[in-house]
DOTI-893382 format. One record per residue: x, y, z of N, C-alpha, C, O in turn; residue number from 1; chain; residue in one letter. Coordinates in steps of 0.1 Angstrom, whole numbers, plus 5000, padded with zeros to 4 digits. Layout:
BEGIN
nX  nY  nZ  caX  caY  caZ  cX  cY  cZ  oX  oY  oZ  n  chain  res
X  Y  Z  X  Y  Z  X  Y  Z  X  Y  Z  NUM  A  A $
...
This chain:
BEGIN
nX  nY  nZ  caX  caY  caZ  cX  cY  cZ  oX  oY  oZ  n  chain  res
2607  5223  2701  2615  5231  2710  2628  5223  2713  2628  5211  2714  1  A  X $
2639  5231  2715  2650  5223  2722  2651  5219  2732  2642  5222  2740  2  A  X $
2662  5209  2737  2658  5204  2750  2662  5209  2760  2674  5211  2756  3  A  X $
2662  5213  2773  2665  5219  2784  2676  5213  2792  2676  5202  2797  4  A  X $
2685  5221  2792  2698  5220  2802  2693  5216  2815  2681  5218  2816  5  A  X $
2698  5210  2825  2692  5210  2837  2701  5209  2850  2713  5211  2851  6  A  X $
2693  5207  2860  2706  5205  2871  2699  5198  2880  2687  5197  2882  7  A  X $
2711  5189  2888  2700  5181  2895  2709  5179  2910  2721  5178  2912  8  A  X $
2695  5181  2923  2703  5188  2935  2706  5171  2947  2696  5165  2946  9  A  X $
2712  5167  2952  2710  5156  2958  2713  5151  2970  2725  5149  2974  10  A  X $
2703  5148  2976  2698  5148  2990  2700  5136  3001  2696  5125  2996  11  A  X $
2703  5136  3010  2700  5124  3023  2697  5127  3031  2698  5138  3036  12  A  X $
2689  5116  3038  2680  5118  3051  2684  5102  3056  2688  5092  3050  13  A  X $
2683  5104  3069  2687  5089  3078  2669  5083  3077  2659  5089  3081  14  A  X $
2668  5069  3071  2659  5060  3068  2659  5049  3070  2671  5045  3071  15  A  X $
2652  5039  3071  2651  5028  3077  2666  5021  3080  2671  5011  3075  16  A  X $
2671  5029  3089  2683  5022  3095  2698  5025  3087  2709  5019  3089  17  A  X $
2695  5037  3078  2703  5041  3068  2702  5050  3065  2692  5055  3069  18  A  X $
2713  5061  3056  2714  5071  3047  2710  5067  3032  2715  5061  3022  19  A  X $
2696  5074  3035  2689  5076  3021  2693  5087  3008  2692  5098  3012  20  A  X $
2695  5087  2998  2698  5096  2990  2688  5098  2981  2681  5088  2979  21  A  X $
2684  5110  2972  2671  5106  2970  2676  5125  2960  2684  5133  2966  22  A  X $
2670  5129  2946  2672  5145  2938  2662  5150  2936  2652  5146  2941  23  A  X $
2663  5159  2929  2654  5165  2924  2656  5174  2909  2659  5186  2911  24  A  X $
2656  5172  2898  2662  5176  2889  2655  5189  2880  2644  5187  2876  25  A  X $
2660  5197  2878  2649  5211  2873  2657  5215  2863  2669  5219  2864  26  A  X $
2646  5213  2848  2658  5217  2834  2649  5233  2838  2640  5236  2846  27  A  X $
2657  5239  2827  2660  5251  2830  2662  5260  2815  2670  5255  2806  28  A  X $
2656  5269  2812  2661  5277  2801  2669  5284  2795  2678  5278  2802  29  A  X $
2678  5293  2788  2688  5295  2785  2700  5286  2782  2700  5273  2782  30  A  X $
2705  5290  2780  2720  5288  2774  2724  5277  2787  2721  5278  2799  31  A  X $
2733  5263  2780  2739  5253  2790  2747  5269  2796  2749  5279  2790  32  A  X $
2751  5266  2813  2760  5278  2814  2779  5274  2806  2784  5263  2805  33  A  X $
2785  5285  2804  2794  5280  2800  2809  5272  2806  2816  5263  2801  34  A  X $
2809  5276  2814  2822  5270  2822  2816  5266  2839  2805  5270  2843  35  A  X $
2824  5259  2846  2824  5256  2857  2826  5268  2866  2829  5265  2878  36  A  X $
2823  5278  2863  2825  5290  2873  2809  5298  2873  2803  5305  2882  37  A  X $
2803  5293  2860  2791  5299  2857  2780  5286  2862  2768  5290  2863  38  A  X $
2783  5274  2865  2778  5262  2865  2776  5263  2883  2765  5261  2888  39  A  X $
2790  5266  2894  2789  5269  2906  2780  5277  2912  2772  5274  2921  40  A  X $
2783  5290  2904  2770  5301  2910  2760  5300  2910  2753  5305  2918  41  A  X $
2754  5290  2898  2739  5284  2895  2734  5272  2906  2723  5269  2910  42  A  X $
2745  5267  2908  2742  5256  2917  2745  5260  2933  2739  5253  2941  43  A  X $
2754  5269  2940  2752  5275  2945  2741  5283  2952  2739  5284  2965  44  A  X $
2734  5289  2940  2721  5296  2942  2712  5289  2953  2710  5290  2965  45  A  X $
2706  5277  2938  2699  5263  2940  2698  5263  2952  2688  5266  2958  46  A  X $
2711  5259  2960  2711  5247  2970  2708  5256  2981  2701  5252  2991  47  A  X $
2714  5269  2980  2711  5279  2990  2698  5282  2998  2696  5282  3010  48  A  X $
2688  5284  2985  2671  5287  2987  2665  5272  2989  2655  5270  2996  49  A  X $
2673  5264  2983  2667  5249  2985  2666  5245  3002  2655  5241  3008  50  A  X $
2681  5246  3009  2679  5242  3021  2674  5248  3033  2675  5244  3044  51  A  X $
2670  5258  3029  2659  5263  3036  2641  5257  3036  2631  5261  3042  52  A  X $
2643  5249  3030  2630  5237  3027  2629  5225  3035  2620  5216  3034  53  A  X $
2643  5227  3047  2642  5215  3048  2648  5219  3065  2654  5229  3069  54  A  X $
2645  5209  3072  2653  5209  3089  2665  5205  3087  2670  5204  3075  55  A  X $
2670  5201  3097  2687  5202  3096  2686  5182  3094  2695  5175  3095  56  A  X $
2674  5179  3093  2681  5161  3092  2684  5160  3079  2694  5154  3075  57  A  X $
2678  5165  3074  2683  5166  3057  2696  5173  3052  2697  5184  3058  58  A  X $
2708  5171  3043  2714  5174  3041  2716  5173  3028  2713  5163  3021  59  A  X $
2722  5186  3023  2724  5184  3004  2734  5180  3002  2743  5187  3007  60  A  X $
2738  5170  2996  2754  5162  2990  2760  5165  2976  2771  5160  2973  61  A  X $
2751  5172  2966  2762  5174  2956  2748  5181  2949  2736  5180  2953  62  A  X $
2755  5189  2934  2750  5188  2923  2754  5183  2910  2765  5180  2907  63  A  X $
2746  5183  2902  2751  5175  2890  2747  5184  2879  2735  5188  2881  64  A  X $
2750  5190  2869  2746  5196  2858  2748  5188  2843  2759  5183  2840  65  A  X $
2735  5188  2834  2736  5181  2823  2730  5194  2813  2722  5203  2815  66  A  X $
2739  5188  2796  2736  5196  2790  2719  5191  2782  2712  5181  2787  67  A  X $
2715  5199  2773  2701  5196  2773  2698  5182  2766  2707  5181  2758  68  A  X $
2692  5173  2765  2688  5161  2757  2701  5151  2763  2702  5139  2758  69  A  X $
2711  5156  2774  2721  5141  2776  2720  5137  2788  2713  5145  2794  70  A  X $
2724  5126  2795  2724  5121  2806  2738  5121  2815  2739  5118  2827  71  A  X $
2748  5124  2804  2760  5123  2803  2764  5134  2814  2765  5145  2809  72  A  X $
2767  5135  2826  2771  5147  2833  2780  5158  2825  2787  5153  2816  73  A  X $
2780  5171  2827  2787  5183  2822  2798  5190  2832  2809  5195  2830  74  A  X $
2790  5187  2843  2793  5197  2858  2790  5190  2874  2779  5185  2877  75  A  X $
2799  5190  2880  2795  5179  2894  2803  5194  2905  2811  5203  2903  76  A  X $
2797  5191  2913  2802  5197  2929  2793  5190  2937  2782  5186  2935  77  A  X $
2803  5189  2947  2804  5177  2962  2800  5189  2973  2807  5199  2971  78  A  X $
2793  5189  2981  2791  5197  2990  2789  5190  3004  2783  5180  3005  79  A  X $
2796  5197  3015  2800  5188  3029  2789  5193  3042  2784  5186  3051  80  A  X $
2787  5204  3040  2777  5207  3051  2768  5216  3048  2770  5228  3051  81  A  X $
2757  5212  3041  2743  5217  3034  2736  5215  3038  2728  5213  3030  82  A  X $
2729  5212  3055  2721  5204  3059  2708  5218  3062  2711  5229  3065  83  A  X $
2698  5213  3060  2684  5222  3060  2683  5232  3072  2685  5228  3083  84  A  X $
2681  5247  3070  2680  5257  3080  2666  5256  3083  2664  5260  3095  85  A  X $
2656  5253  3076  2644  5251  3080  2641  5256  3094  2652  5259  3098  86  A  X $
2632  5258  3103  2628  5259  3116  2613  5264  3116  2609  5275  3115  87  A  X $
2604  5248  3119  2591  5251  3125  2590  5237  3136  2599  5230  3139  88  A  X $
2580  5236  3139  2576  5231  3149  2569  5216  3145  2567  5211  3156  89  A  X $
2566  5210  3137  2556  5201  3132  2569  5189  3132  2581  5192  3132  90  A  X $
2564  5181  3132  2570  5167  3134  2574  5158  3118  2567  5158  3108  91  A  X $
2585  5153  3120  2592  5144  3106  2581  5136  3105  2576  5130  3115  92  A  X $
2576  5135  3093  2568  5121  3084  2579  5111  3085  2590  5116  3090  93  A  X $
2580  5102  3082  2584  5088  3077  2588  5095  3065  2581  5104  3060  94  A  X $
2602  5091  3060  2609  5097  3055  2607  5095  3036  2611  5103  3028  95  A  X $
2597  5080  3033  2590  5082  3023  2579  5091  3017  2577  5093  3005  96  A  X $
2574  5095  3026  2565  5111  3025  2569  5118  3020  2580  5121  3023  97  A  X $
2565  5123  3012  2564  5136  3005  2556  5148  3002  2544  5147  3001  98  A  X $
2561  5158  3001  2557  5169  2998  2555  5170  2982  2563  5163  2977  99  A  X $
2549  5175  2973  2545  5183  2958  2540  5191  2954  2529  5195  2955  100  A  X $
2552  5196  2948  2550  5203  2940  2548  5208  2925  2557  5205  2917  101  A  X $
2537  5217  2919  2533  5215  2904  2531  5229  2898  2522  5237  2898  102  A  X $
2543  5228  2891  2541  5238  2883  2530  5239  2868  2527  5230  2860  103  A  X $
2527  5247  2868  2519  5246  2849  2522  5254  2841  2527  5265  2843  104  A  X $
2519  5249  2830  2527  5254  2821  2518  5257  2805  2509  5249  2801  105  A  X $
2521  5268  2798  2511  5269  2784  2506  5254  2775  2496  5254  2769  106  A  X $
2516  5245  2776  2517  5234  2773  2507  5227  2773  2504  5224  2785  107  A  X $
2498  5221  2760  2489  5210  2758  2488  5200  2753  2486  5201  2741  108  A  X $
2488  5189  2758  2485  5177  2748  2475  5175  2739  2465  5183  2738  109  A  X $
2476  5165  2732  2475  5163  2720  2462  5163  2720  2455  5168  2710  110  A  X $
2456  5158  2731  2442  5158  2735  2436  5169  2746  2427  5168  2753  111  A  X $
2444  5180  2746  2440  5195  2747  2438  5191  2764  2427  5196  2769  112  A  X $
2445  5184  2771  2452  5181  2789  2463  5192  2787  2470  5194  2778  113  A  X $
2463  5199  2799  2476  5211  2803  2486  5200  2810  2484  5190  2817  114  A  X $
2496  5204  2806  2513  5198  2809  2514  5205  2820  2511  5217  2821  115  A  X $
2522  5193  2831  2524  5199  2844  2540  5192  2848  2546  5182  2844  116  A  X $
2544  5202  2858  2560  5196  2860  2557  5195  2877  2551  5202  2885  117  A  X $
2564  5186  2878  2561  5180  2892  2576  5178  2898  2586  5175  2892  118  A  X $
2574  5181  2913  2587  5179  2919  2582  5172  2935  2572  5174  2942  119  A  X $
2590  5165  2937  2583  5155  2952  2597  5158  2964  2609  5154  2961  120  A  X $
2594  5163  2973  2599  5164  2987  2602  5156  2993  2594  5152  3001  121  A  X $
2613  5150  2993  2611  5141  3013  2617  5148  3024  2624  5157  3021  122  A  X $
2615  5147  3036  2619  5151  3045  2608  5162  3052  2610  5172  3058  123  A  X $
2595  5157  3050  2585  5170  3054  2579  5165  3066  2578  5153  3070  124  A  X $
2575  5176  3071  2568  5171  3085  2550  5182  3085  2546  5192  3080  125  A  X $
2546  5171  3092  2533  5172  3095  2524  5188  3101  2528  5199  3097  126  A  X $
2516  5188  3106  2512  5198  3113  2509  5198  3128  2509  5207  3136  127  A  X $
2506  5185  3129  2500  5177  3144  2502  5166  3143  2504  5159  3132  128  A  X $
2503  5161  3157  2498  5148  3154  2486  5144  3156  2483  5134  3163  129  A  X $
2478  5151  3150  2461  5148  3148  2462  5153  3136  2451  5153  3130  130  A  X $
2474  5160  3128  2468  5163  3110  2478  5154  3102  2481  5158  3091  131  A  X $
2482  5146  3104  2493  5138  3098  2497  5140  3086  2508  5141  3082  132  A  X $
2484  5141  3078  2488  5142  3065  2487  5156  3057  2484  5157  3045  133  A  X $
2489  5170  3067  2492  5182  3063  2502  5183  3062  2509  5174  3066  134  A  X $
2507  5193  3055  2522  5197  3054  2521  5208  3064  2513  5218  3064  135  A  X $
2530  5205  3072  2533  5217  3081  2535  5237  3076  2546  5241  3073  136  A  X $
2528  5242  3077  2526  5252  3072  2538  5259  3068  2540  5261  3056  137  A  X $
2547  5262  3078  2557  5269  3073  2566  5262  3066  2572  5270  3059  138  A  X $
2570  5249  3066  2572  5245  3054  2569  5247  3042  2577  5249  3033  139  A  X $
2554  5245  3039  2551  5247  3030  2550  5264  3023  2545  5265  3012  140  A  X $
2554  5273  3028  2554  5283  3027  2570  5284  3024  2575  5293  3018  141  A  X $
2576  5275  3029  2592  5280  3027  2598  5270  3013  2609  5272  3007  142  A  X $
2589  5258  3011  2586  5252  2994  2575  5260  2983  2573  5256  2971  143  A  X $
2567  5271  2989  2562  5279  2979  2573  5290  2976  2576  5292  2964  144  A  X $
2578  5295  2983  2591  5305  2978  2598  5303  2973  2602  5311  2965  145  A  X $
2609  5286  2976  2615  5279  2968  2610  5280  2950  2615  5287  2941  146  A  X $
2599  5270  2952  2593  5276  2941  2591  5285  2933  2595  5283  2921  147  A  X $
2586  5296  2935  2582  5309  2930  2596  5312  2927  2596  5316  2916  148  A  X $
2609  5312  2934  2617  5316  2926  2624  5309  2918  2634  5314  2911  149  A  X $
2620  5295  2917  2620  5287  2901  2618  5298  2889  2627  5301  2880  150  A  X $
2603  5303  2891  2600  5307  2881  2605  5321  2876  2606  5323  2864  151  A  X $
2609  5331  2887  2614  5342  2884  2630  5338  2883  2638  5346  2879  152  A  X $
2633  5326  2887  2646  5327  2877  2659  5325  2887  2659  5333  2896  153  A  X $
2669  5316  2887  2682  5319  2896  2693  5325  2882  2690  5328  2871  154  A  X $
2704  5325  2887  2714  5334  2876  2726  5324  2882  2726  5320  2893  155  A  X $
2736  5321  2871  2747  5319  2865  2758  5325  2866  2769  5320  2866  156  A  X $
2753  5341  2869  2767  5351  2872  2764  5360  2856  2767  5371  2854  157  A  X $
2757  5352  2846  2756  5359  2833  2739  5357  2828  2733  5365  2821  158  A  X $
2734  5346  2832  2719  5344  2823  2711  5341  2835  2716  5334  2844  159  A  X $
2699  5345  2835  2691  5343  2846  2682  5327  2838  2678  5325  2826  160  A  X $
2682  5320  2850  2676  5305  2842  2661  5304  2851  2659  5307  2863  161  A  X $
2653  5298  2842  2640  5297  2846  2632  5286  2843  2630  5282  2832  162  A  X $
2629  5282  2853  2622  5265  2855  2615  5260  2845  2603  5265  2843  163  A  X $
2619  5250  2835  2612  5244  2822  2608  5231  2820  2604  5230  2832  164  A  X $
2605  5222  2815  2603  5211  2817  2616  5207  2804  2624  5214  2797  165  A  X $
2614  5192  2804  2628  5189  2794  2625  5198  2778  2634  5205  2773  166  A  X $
2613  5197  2774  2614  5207  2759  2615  5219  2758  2613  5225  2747  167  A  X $
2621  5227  2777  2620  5239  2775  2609  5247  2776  2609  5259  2776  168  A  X $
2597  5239  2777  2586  5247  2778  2583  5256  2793  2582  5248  2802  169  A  X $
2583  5264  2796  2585  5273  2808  2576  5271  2819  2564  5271  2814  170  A  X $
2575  5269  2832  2569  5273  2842  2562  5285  2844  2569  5295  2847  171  A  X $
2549  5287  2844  2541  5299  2855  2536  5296  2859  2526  5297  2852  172  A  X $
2531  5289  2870  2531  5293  2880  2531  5279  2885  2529  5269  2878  173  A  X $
2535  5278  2904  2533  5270  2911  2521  5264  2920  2513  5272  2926  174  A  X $
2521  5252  2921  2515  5250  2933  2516  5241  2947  2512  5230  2945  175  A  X $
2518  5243  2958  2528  5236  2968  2511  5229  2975  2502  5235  2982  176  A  X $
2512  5213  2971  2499  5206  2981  2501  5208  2996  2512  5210  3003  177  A  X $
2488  5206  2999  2488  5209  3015  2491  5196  3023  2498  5196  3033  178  A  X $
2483  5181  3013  2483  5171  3017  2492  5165  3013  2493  5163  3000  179  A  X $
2503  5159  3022  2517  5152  3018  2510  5140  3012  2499  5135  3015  180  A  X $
2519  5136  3004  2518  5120  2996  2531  5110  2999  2541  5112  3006  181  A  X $
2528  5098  2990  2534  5088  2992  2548  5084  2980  2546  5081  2968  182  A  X $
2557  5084  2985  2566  5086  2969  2575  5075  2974  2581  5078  2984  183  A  X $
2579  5060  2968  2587  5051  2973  2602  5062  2968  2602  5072  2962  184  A  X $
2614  5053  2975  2629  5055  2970  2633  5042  2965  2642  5041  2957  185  A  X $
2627  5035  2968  2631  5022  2956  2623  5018  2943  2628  5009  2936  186  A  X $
């Protein structure tokens, strides 16, 4: 299979005494888009449904677009006030915490294991402080829809693109854990 275009969204949260930065990168199917007008709307999209994943301490600072198999940037936008619409009630984790999510995919190894694509959260908060290590419900409901529309696809202005892993192999279906985990930034 060929290799998947991708885009990658990038994030800060205030952390141990600092501004943390921290992405999330999702290749994508179809055609690299062609121009920087088709590359905006796609990223646009993204960041739109994305910051709704998140409370307002989080803020999205840029995207990056790469063509498929390079590392080499294609497409950059700087974004100044992206910070998360989120709104529930549950309390900030420690900002290494994370949320996951896993998509699956037709994809089998060699030793007949299903391929999975994984994406990790920071900025999630709890349920209680007697469930520490829940994901606060409505978050997690507002990173299952994130999700889900991975899979049905955002648009370019011209090609609707749909969540793949780097060989292009496609996403169906998601699944958003209940139990936050542990994901360093260093």
């Amino acid at each position: 299979m060929a290799a998947a275009a991708s885009i990658k969204i990038v994030k800060t949260i205030q952390w141990d005494g600092g501004v943390q930065e921290w992405s999330n990168r999702y290749h994508f199917d179809g055609a690299v888009p062609p121009d920087d007008t088709h590359w905006a709307t796609l990223a646009d999209a993204v960041v739109l449904a994305e910051k709704a994943c998140f409370k307002s301490y989080v803020s999205i600072v840029s995207a990056v677009g790469y063509a498929g198999g390079s590392e080499v940037p294609v497409y950059s936008k700087a974004y100044s006030s992206q910070s998360g619409t989120g709104s529930w009630t549950g309390d900030l984790q420690a900002a290494e915490v994370a949320a996951l999510v896993r998509f699956t995919t037709a994809k089998r190894t060699s030793k007949n294991h299903p391929v999975y694509l994984f994406n990790y959260y920071h900025g999630v908060c709890c349920t209680s402080s007697t469930a520490i290590d829940h994901l606060e419900n409505t978050q997690k409901a507002a990173l299952e829809s994130y999700a889900t529309s991975w899979i049905t696809g955002y648009s370019d202005g011209a090609v609707t693109h749909h969540r793949a892993g780097p060989d292009s192999t496609l996403a169906l279906t998601r699944l958003v854990e209940q139990y936050v985990t542990h994901r360093d930034f260093r």
